[in-house]
C-alpha positions as CSV (number, residue, x, y, z in Angstrom):
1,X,-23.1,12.1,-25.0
2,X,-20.2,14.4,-23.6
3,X,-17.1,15.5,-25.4
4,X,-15.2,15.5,-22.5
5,X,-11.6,14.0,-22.8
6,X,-9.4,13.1,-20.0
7,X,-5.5,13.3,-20.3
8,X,-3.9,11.1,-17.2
9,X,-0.6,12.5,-17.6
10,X,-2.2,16.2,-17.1
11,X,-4.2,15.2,-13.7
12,X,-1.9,16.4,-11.6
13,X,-1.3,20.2,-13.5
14,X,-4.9,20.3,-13.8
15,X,-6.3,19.1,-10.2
16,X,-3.5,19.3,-8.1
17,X,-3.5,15.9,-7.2
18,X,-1.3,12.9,-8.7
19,X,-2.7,10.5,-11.7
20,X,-2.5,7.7,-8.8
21,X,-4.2,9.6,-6.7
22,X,-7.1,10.3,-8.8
23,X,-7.7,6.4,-9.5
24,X,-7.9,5.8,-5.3
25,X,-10.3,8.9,-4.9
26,X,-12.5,8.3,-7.9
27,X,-12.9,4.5,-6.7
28,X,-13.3,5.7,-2.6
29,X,-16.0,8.0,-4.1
30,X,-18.2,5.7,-6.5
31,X,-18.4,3.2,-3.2
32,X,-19.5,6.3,-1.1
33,X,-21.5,7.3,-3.7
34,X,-23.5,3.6,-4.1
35,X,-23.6,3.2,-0.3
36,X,-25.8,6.7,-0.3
37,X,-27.7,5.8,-3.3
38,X,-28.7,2.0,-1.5
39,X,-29.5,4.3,1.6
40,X,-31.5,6.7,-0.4
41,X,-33.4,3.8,-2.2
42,X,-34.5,1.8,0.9
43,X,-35.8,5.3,2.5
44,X,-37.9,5.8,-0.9
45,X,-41.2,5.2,-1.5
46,X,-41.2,4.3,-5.4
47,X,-43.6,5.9,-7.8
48,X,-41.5,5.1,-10.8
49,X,-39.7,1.7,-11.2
50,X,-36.5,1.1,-10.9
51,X,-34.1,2.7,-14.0
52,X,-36.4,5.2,-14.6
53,X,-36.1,8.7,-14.9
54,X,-33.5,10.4,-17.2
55,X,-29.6,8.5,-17.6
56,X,-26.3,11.1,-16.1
57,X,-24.8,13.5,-19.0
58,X,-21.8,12.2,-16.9
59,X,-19.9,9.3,-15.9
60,X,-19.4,9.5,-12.2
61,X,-15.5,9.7,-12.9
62,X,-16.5,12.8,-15.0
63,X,-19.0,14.1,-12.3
64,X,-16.1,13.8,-9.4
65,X,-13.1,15.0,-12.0
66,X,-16.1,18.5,-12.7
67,X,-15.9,19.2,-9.1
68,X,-11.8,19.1,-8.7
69,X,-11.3,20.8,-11.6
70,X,-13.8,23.5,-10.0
71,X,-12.0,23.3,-6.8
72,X,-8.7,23.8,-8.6
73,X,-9.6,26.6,-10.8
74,X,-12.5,28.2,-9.3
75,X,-14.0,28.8,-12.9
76,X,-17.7,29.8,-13.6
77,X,-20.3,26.9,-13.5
78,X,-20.9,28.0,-17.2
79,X,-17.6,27.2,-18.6
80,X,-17.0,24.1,-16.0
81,X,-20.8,23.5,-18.7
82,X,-18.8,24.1,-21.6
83,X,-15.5,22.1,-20.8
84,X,-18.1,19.0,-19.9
85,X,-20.6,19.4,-22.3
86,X,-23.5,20.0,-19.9
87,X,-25.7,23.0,-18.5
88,X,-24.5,25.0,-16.3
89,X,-26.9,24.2,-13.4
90,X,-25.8,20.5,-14.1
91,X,-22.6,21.5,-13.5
92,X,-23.4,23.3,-10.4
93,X,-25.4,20.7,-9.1
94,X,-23.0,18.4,-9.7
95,X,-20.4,20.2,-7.7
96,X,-23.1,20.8,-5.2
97,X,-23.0,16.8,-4.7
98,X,-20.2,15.3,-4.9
99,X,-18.4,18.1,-3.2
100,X,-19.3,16.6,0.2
101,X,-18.4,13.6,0.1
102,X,-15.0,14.4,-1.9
103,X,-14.7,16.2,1.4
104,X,-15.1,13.4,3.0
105,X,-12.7,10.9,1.3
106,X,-10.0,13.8,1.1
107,X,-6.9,13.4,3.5
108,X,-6.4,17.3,4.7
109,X,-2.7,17.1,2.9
110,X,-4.5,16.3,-0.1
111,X,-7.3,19.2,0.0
112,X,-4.6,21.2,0.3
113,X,-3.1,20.7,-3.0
114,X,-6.9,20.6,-4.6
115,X,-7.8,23.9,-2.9
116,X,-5.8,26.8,-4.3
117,X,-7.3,29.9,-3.1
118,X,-9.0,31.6,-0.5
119,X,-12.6,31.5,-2.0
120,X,-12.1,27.4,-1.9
121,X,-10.6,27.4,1.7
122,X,-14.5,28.9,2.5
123,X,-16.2,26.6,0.7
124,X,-14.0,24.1,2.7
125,X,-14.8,25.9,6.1
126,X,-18.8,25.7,5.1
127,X,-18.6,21.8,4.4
C-alpha cells in the first residue's frame, strides 16, 4: 500500500501543469495505456493465466503523476522511491514507461511547462 497523497490545488506548483489539465492527461494516458496492454496481450503467448503475477505498488494516476513530478524536478529515482513509497528501480522503471507515451499525449506548449531544465529537454530530444 503506498502513502502517497495527492493535493489538487498543488498540481500545478508541483508539475507545471494546471489541476484540469492533469484530469485530461491522466485519462488520455490510462486509454493509451489499455490500448498497449490489449496489444501486448493478443501478441502473448500465456504461461500464466490471466491476473497473475504480482498487483502495481501504484495506481496508474500515481505511476503517470511519478513521472511529471520527475520531469519537473529532475530528482533522484531514490527519493521519487521515497516520496511514492516504492523502490527506486520501480520508480525508474516507472518513469521509463510511461514517459513515452506522456510524450505522446503532451501538446509541445504543455511539455514546455513540464520540462524545466536542460537535462529534461534531452530526455525530450531522445524520446
Amino acid at each position: 500500500m503506498t502513502t502517497f497523497v495527492w493535493h489538487p490545488q498543488e498540481s500545478e506548483r508541483l508539475l507545471g501543469i494546471r489541476y484540469e489539465q492533469l484530469e485530461k492527461l491522466l485519462k488520455q494516458a490510462e486509454k493509451l495505456h489499455n490500448n498497449r496492454q490489449e496489444i501486448a496481450t493478443a501478441k502473448k503467448v500465456k504461461i500464466i493465466a490471466s491476473g497473475g503475477g504480482r498487483p502495481p505498488k501504484l495506481s496508474i494516476s500515481e505511476q503517470i503523476i511519478l513521472t511529471l513530478t520527475y520531469l519537473r524536478h529532475l530528482t533522484t529515482f531514490q527519493l521519487l522511491g521515497i516520496q511514492f513509497g516504492v523502490s527506486e528501480t520501480t520508480a525508474n522503471d516507472t518513469f521509463n514507461y510511461w514517459w513515452p507515451i506522456i510524450g505522446d499525449l503532451l501538446p509541445a506548449s504543455l511539455l514546455e511547462q513540464v520540462k524545466k531544465t536542460q537535462v529534461t529537454k534531452k530526455l525530450l530530444r531522445k524520446f
